[in-house]
N, C-alpha and C positions, 0 to 999 in steps of 0.2 A: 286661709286667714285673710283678713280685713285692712287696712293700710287706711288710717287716715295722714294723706301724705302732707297735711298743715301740722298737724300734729307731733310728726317725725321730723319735721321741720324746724321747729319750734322748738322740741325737746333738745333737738341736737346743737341748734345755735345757743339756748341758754346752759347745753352743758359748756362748749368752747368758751362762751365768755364765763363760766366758774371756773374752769381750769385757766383762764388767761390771769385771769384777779388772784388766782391764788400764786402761778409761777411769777406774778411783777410783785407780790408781795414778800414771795420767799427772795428775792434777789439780795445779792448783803449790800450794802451803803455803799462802799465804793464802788461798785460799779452803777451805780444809777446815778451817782456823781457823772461819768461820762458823759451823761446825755446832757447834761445841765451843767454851763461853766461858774455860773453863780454858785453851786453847791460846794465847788471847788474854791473857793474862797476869793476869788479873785474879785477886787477891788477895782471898779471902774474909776477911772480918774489921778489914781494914785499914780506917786511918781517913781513909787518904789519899784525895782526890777520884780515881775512876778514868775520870770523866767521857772524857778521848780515848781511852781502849783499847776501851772500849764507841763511841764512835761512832765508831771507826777498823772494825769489826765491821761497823754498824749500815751504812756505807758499803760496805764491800767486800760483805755482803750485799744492798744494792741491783742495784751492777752483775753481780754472778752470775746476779742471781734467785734467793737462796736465802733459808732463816730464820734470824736467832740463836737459836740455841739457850741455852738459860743454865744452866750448872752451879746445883749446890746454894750455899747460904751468903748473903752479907750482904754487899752491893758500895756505897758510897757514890759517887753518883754526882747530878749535876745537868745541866740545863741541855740535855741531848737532845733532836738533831734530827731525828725519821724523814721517810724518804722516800715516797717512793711503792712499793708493794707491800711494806714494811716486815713482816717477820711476828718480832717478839720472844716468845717461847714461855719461859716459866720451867719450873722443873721444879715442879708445881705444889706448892706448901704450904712447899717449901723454899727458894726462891728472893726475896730481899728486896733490893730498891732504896733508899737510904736518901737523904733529898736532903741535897745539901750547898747551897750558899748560890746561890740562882738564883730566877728567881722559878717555875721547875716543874723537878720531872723528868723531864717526857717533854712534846715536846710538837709539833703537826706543824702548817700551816699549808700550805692550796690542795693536797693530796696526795689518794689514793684508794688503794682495795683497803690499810689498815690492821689489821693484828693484834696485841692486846695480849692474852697469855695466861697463867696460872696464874704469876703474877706478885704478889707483897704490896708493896707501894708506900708509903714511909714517910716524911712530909713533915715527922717531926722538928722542926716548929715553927722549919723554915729555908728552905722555900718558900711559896712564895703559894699557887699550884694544884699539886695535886700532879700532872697531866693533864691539857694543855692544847689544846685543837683546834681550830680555824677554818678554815670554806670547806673540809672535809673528805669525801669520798664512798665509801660501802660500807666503813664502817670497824667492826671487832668488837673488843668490850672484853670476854673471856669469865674468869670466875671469877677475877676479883683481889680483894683484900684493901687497900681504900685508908686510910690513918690521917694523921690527924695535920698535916693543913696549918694555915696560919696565915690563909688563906681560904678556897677552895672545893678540893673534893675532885677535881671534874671541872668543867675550863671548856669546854662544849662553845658553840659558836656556828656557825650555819649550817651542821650537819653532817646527813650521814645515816648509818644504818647501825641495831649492834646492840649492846645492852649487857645483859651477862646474869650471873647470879650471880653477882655482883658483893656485894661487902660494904665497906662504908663506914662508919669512927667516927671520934670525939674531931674533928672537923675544926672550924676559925674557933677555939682556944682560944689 
């Protein structure tokens, strides 16, 4: 037999992208809300606590397996619980957490494989920690932006993992 190997090529890549278009079409709605924090209702700018639409995300992304992704803007939020394999991705430099009254906004206890990313974190002098962590395993804090607690910036306890450009001000005032 003959092999035209552009052929097979070609047949094969335009089957994988029909079968790709067909599994992101069969997906149900909430979960492709994960990917997208805007789908999620959240309202940039508002002063309302948006604390359950983020952890109603923050959960349907546990049981997927996938990340929040987080639009651009300014979401007040507090009190956040991730889970395990948790991956919150900001869009970096435009994406800000503001805490409303809790003693952290983000914060995970006895979890593993955690991701906080290009995220600005703003503890508004209405949390205690603005990132709180204990009994935590291979968990990555990369290039956030943390201000402004009324105690510590980062309470990490009994954890491992990695924290990297990271920038930290005004905290304890």
């Amino acid at each position: 037999m003959d092999f035209n190997r552009r052929a097979v090529l070609a047949t094969s890549t335009g089957l994988a992208f029909a079968l790709g278009a067909t599994s992101v079409a069969a997906r149900p709605t909430q979960a492709a809300a994960v990917d997208d924090g805007s789908a999620l209702k959240l309202r940039s700018g508002s002063a309302r606590d948006q604390a359950a639409v983020l952890q109603d995300a923050i959960d349907v992304a546990y049981a997927a397996g996938r990340p929040v992704l987080l639009p651009a803007g300014r979401f007040v939020v507090g009190g956040l619980e991730l889970r395990n394999g948790t991956r919150l991705i900001g869009a970096h430099g435009t994406t800000a957490l503001v805490g409303a009254n809790a003693e952290s906004i983000i914060s995970a206890r006895n979890v593993s494989n955690i991701v906080i990313e290009g995220i600005r974190l703003e503890g508004s002098g209405q949390v205690q920690h603005v990132v709180s962590l204990e009994d935590c395993q291979n968990i990555r804090l990369e290039n956030l932006e943390i201000q402004g607690a009324s105690g510590s910036a980062l309470r990490v306890r009994a954890c491992a993992g990695r924290i990297e450009g990271c920038m930290i001000s005004e905290i304890g005032a």
